[in-house]
N, C-alpha and C positions, 0 to 999 in steps of 0.2 A: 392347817389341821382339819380343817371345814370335811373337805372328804373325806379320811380315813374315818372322823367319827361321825358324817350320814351314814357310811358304808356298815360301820358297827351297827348302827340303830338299824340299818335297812334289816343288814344281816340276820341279828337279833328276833326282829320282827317276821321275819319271812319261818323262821324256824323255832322260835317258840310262841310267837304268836300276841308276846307282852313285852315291855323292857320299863324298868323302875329307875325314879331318879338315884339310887342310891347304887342301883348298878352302871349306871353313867360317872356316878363320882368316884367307885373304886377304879373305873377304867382312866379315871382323872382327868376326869373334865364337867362342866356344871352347867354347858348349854345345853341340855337334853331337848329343852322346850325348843328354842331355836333351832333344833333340826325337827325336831316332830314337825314344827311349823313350816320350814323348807318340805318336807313328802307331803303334808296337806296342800300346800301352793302347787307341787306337782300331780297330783290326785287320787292320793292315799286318803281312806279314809279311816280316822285311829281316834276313839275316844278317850279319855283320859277320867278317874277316879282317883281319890283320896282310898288307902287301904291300911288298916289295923296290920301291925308285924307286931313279933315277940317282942320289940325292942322301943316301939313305937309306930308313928306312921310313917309311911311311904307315898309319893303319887306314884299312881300306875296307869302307864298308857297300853292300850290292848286295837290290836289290827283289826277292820273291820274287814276294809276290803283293797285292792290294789285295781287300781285304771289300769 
């Protein structure tokens, strides 16, 4: 499953520019970090923050830049 959800995150990232743990878990799955960490090992650089929602919080990783 490892590829299809880097591919989501890649995806994700390339076109809106963020992706949140919680949109990882409706897509059904909870390693978000584990692949964020997979594009950093390749030479993605994406920070990550803690972010206030309506419903409570979220992390949110955001693109900085792509090798």
């Amino acid at each position: 499953m490892k590829t299809s959800q880097e591919q989501w995150v890649k995806t994700r990232l390339l076109t809106k520019g963020k992706v949140t743990r919680n949109q990882a878990l409706r897509r059904y799955f909870s390693r978000l970090a584990a692949r964020i960490a997979d594009l950093r090992e390749a030479g993605w650089k994406i920070d990550g923050q803690w972010k206030e929602t309506k419903t409570g919080r979220d992390y949110e990783y955001v693109l900085v830049s792509v090798v």
